[in-house]
N, C-alpha and C positions, 0 to 999 in steps of 0.2 A: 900603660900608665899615661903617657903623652896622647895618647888618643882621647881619651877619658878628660884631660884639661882641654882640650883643643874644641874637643865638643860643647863641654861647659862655658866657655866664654863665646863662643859663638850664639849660644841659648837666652846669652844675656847681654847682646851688644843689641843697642838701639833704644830710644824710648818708644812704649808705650801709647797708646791714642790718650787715653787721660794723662800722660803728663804731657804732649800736645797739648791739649787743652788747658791745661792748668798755667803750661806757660805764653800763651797766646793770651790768654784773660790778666795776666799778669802786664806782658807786654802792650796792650790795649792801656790798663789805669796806667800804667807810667806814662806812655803817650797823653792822654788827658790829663792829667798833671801838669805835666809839661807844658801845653797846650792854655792850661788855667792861668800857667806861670808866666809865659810869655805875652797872653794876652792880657796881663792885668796893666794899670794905668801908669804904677809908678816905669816898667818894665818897658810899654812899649811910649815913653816920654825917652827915657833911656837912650832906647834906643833911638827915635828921630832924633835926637840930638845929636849923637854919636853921627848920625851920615850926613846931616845939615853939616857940621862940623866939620867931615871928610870933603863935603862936593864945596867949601867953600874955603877949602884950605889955600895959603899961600902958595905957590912955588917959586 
């Protein structure tokens, strides 16, 4: 009976080449998204502000 479960979950440990795929295409648009997000104008103002702000800080 233990032989019989032991084999079964062995048969079905891992993914797939398509859901590889599926999650690599996935992984890609969130990168571009992302990409979209950080690049847009209010975002990277933001941000120069943010390190103008840091490299001109008091101490």
């Amino acid at each position: 009976m233990r032989r019989v479960w032991l084999r079964g979950a062995r048969a079905d440990a891992g993914m797939t080449t398509s859901e590889y795929a599926v999650g690599t295409i996935a992984a890609c648009a969130l990168a571009a998204m992302l990409y979209k997000v950080v690049t847009s104008g209010p975002v990277v103002g933001a941000l120069q502000s943010l390190i103008g702000r840091a490299l001109n800080a008091q101490f």
